[in-house]
ROSE-4610 file (N, C-alpha, C; in Angstrom, 1 decimal, always signed):
// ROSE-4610
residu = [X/X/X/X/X/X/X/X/X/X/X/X/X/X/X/X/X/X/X/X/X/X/X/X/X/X/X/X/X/X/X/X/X/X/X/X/X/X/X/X/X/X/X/X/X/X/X/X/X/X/X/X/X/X/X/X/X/X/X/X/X/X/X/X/X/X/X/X/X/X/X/X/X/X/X/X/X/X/X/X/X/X/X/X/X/X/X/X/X/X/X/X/X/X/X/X/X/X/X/X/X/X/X/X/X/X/X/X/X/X/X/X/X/X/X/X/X/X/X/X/X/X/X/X/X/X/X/X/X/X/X/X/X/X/X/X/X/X/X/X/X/X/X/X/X/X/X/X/X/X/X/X/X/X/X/X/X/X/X/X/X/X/X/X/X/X/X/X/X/X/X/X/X/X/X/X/X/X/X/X/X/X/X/X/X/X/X/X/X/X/X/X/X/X/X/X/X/X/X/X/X/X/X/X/X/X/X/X/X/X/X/X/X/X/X/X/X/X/X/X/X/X/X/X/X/X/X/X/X/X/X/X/X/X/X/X/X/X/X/X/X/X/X/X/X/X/X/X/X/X/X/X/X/X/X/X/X/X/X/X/X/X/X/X/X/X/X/X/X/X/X/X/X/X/X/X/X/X/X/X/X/X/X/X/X/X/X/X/X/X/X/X/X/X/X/X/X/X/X/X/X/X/X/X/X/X/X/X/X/X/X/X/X/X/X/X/X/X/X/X/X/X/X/X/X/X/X/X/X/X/X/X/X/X/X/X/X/X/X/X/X/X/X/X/X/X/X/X/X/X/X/X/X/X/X/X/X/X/X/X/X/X/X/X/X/X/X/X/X/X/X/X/X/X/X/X/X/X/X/X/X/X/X/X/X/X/X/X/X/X/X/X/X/X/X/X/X/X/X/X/X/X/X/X/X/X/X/X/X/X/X/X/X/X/X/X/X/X/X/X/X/X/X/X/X/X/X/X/X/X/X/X/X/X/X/X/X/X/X/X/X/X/X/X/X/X/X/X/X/X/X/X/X/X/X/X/X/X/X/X/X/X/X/X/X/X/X/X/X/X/X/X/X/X/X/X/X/X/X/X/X/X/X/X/X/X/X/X/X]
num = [1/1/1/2/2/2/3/3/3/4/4/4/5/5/5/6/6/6/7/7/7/8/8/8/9/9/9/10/10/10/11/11/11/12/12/12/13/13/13/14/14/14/15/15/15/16/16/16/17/17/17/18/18/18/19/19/19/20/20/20/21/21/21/22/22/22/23/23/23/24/24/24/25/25/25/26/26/26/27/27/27/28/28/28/29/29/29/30/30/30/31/31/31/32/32/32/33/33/33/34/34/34/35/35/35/36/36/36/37/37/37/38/38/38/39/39/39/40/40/40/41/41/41/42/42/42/43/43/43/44/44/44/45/45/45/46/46/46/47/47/47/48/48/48/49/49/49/50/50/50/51/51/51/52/52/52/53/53/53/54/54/54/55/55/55/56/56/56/57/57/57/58/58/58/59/59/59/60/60/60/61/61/61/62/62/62/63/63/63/64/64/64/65/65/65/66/66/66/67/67/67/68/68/68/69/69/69/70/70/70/71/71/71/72/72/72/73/73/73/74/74/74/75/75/75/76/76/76/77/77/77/78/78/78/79/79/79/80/80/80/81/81/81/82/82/82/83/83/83/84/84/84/85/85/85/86/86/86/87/87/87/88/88/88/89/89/89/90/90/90/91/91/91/92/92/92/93/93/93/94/94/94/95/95/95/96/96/96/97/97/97/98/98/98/99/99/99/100/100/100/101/101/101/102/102/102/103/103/103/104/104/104/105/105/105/106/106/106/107/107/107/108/108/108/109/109/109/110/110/110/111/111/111/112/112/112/113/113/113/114/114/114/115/115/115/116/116/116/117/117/117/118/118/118/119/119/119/120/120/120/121/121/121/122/122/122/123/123/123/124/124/124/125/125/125/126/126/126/127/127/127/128/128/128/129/129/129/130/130/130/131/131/131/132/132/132/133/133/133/134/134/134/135/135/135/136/136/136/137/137/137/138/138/138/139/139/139/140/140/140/141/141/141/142/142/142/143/143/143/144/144/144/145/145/145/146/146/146/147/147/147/148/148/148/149/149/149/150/150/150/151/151/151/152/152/152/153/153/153/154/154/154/155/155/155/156/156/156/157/157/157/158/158/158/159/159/159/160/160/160/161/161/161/162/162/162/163/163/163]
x = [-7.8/-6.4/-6.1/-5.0/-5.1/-4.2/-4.0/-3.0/-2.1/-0.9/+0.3/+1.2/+0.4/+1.3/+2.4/+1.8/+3.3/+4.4/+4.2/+5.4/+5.9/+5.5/+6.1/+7.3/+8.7/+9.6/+9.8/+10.2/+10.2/+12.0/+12.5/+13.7/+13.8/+14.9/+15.6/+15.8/+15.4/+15.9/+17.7/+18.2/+19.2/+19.7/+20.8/+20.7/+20.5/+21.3/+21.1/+19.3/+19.1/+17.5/+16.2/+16.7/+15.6/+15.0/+15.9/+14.5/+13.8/+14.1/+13.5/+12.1/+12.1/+11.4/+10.3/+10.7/+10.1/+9.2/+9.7/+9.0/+7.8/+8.2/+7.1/+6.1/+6.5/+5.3/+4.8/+4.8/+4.3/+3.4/+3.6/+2.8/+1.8/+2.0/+1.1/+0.2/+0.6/-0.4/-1.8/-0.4/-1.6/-2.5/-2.0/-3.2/-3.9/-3.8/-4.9/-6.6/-7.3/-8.9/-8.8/-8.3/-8.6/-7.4/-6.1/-5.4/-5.5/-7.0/-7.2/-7.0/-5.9/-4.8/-3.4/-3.6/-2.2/-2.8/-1.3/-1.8/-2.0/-1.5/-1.3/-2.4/-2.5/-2.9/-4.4/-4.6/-6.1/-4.7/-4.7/-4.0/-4.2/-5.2/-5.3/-4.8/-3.4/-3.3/-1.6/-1.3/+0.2/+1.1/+2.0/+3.3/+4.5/+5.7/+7.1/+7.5/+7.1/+7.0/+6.6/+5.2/+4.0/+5.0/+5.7/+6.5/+8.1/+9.0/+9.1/+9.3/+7.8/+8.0/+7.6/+6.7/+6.2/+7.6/+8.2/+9.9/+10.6/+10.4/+11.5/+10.9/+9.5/+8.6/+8.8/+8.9/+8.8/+10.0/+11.3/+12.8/+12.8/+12.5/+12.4/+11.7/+10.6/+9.9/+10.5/+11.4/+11.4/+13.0/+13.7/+15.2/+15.8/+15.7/+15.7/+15.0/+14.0/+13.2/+14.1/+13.6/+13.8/+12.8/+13.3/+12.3/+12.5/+11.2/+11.3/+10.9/+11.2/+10.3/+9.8/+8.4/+7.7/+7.9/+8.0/+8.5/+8.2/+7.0/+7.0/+7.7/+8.3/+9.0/+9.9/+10.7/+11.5/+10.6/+9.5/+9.5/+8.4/+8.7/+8.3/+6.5/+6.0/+4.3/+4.1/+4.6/+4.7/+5.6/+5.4/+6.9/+6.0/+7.0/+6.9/+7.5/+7.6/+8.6/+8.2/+9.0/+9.3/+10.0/+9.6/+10.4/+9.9/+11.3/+11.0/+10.9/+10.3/+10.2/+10.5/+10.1/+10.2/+9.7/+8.6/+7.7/+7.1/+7.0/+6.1/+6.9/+6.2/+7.1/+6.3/+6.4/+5.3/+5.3/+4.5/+4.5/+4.0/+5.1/+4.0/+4.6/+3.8/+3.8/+3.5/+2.7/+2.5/+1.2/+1.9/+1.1/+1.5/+0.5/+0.5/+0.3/+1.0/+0.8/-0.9/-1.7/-3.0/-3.2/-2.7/-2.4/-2.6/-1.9/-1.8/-2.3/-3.4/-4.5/-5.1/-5.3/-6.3/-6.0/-4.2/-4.1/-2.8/-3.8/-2.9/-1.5/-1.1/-0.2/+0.9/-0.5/-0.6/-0.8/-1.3/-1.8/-0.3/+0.5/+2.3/+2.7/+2.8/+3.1/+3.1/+1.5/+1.3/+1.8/+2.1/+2.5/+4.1/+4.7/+6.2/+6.1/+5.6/+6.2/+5.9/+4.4/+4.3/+5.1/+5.9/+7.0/+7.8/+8.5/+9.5/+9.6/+8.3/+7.8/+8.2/+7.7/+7.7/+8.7/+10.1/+11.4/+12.1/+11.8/+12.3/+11.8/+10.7/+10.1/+9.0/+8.7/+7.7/+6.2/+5.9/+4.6/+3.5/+3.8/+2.7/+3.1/+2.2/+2.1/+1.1/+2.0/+0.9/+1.1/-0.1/+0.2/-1.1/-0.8/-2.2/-2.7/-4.0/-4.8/-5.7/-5.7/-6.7/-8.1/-9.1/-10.2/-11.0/-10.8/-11.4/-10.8/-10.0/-9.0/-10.1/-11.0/-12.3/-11.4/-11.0/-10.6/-9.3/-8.5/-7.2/-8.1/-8.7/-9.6/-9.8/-10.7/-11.1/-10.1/-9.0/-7.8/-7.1/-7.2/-6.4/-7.2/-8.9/-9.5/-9.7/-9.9/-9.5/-8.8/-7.2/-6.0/-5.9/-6.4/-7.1/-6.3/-6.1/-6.0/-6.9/-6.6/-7.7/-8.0/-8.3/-8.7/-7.5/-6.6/-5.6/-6.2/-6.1/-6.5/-7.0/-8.2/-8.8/-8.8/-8.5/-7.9/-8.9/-8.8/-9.6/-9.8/-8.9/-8.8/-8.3/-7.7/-6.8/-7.4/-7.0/-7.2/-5.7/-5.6/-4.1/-4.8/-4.3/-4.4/-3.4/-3.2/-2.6/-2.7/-2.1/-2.5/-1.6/-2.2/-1.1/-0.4/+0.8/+1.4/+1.5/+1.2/+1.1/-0.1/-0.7/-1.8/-1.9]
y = [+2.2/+2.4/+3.9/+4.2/+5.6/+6.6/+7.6/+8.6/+8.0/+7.8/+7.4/+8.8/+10.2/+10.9/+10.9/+11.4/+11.8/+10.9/+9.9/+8.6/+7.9/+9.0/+8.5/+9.4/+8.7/+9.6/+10.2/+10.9/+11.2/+11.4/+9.9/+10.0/+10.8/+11.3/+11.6/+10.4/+9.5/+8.4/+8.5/+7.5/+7.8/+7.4/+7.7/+7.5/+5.3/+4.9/+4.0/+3.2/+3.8/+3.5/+3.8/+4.3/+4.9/+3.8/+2.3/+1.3/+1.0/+0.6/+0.6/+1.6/+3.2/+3.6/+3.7/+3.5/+3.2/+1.9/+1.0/-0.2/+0.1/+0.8/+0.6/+1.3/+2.5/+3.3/+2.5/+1.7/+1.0/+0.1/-0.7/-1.2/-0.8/+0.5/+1.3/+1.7/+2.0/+2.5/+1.3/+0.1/-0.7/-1.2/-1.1/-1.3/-0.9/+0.2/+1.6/+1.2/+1.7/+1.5/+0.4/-0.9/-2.0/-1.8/-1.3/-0.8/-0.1/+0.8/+1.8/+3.4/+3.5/+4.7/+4.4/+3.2/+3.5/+4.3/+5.0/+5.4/+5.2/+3.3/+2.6/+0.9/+0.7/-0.6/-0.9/-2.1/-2.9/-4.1/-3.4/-4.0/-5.4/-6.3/-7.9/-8.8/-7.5/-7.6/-7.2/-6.7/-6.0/-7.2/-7.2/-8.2/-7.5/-8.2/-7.7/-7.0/-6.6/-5.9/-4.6/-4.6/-2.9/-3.1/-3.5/-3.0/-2.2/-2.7/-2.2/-0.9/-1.2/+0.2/+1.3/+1.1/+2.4/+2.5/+1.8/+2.3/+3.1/+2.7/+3.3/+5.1/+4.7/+5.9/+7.3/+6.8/+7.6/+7.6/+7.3/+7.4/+8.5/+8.7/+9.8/+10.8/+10.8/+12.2/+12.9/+12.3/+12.6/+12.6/+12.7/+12.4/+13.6/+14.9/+15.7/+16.3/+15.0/+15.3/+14.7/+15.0/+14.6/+13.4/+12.2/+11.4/+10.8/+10.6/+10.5/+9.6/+8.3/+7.3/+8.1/+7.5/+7.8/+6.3/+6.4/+4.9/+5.3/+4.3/+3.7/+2.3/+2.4/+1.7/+0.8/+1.7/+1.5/+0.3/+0.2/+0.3/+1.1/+1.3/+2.2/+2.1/+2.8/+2.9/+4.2/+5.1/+5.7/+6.5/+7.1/+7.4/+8.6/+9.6/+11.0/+11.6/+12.2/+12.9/+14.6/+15.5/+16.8/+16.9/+18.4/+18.7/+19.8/+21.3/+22.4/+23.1/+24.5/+24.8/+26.2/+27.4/+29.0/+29.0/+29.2/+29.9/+28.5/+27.7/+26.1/+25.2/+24.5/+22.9/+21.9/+21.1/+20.5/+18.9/+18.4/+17.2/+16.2/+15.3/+14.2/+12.6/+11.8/+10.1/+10.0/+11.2/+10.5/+9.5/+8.5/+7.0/+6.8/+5.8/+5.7/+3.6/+2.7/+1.3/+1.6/+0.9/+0.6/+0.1/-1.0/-1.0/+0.1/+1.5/+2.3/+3.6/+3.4/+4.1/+5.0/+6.2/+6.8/+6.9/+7.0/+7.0/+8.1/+9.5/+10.9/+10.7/+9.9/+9.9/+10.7/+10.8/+11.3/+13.2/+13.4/+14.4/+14.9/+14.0/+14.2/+14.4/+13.5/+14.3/+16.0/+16.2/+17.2/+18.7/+18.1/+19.0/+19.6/+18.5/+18.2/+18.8/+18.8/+19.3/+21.1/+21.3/+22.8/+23.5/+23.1/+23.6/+23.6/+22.5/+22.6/+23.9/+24.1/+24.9/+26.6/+26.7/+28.2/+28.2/+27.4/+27.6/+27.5/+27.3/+27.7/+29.1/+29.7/+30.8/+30.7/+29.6/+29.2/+29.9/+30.4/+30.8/+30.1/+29.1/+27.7/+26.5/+25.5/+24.1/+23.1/+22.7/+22.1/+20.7/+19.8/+18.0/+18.0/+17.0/+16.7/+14.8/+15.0/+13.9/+13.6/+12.3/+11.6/+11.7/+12.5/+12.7/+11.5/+10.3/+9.0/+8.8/+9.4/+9.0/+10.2/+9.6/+10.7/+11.4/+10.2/+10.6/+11.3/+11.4/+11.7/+13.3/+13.2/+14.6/+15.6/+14.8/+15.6/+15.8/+15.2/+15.7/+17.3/+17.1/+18.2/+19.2/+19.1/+20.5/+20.6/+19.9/+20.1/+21.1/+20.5/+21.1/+22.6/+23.1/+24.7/+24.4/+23.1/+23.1/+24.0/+24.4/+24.5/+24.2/+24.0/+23.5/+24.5/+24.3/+25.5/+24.9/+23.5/+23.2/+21.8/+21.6/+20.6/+19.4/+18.2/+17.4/+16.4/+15.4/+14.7/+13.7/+13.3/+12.0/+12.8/+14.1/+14.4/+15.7/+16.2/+17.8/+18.3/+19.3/+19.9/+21.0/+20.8/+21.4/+22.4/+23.6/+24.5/+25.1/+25.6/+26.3/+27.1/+28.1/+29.9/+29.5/+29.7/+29.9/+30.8/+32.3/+33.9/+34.4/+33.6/+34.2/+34.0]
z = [+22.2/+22.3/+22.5/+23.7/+23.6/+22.1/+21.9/+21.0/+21.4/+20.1/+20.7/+19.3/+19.5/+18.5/+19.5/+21.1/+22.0/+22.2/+21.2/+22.5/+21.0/+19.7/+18.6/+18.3/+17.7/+17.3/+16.2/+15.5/+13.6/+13.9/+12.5/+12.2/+10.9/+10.5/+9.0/+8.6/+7.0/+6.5/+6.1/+6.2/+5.6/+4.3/+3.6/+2.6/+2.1/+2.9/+3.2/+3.2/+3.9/+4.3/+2.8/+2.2/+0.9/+0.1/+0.2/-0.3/+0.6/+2.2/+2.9/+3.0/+2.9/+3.6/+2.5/+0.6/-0.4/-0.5/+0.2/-0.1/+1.2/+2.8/+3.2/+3.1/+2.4/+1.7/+0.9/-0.1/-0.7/+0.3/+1.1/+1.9/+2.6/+3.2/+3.8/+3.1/+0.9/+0.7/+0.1/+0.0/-1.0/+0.3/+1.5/+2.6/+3.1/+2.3/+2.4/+1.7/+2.5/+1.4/+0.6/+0.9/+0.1/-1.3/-0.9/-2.2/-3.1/-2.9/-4.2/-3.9/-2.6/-2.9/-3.6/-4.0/-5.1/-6.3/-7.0/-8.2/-8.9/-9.4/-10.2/-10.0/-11.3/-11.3/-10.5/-10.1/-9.7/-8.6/-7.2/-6.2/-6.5/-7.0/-7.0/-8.2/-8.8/-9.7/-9.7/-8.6/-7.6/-8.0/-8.3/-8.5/-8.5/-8.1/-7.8/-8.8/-10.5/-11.5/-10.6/-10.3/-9.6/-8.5/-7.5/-6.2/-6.9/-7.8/-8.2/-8.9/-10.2/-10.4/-9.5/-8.6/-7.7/-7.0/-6.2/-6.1/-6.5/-7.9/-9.0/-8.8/-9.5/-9.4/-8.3/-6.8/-5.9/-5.6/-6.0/-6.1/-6.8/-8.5/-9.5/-8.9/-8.6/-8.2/-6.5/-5.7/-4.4/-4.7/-5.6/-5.2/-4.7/-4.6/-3.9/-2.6/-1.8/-1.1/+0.0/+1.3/+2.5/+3.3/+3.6/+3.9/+5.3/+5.9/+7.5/+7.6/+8.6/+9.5/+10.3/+10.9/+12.0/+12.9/+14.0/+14.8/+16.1/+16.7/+18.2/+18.5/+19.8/+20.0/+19.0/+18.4/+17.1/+16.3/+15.7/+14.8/+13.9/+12.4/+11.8/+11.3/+12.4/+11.7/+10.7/+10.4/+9.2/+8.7/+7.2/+6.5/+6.0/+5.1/+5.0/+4.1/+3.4/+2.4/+2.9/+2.9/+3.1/+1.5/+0.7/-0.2/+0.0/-0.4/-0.1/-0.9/-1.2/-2.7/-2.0/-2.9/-2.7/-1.3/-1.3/-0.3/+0.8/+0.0/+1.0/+1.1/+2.1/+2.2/+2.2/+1.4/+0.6/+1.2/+1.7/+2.2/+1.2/+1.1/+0.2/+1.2/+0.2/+0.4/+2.0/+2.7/+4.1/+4.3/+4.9/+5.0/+6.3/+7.0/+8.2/+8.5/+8.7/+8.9/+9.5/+8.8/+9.4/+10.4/+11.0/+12.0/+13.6/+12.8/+14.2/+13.7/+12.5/+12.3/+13.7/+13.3/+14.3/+15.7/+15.8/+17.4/+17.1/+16.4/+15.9/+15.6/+14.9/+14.3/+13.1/+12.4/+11.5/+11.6/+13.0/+13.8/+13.6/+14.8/+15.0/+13.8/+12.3/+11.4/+10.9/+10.8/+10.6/+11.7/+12.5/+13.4/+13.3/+13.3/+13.1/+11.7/+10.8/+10.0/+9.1/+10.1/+10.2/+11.2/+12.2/+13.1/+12.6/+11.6/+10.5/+9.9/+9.0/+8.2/+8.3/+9.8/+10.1/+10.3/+10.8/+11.2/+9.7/+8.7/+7.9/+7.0/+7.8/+7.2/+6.1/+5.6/+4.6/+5.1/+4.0/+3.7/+4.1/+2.9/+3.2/+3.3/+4.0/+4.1/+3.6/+2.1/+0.6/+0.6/+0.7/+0.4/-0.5/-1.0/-2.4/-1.4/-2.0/-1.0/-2.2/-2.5/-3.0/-2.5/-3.4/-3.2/-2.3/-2.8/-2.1/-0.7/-0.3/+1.0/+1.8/+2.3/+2.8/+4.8/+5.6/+6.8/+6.2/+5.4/+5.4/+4.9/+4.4/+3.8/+5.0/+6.0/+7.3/+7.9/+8.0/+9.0/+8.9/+7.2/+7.0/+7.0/+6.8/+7.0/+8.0/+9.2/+10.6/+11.0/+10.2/+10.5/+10.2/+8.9/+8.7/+7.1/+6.4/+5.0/+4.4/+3.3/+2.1/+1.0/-0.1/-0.9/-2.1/-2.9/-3.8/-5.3/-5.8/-6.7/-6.6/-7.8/-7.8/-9.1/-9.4/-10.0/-10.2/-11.2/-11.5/-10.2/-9.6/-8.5/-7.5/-7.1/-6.1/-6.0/-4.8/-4.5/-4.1/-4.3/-3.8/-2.5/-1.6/-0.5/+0.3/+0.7/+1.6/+2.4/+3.4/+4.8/+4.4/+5.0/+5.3/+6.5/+7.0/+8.0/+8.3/+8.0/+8.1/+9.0/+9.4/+9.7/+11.4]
């Protein structure tokens, strides 16, 4: 299949849209590596209890964040949170529908949102990545990540934009 970063659009969620774009991050992630990028639980074990609390969860931690669909031909293959701090703009919950895996998607994310970044003047661009999520690992050292701190299960990662 060829790249489809160029022929994907990135919406702003609306307020409206925030269980939506919650519940399909949840899908995307429990469909991830056999379900063992969620943060929580043993996935064979997931019930409408674990969907909503990770809801609730990424509601509490992102409620001042900005959150995006990613969508070909309107519909949504992956979602995104932007949250902005002093100096960085911190990417979290980006997941991609497995499905449309590996056709730079995720590429388009990261792009879109270091053009973001410098248009707001930010220093750096920081996302944390599950040490076991090994391609999601390569992408971002590709991308000129680097390693800021290191975590029992996670690494926190940033790029200078200054340079």
């Amino acid at each position: 299949m060829k790249k489809l970063g160029h022929f994907v659009k990135i919406e702003s969620a609306r307020s409206s849209e925030r269980l939506h774009f919650d519940f399909l991050s949840f899908c995307f992630f429990r469909n991830s590596d056999g379900g063992n990028v969620l943060y929580f639980g043993n996935p064979k074990l997931l019930s409408l209890l674990a969907v909503i609390s990770y809801m609730l969860a990424i509601e509490i931690l992102n409620f001042r964040a900005k959150r995006y669909f990613v969508k070909f031909k309107e519909h949504v293959v992956g979602v995104f949170i932007l949250r902005e701090k002093s100096d960085t703009l911190y990417i979290s919950s980006l997941a991609v529908n497995p499905f449309y895996r590996k056709l730079g998607i995720a590429t388009h994310i990261l792009s879109y949102s270091e053009k973001l970044a410098k248009q707001m003047y930010k220093q750096w661009l920081e996302l944390t990545v599950l040490k076991m999520n090994k391609p999601a690992l390569r992408l971002y050292l590709k991308w000129g990540f680097r390693v800021k701190e290191e975590k029992k299960r996670h690494s926190v990662l940033r790029k200078n934009l200054e340079t």
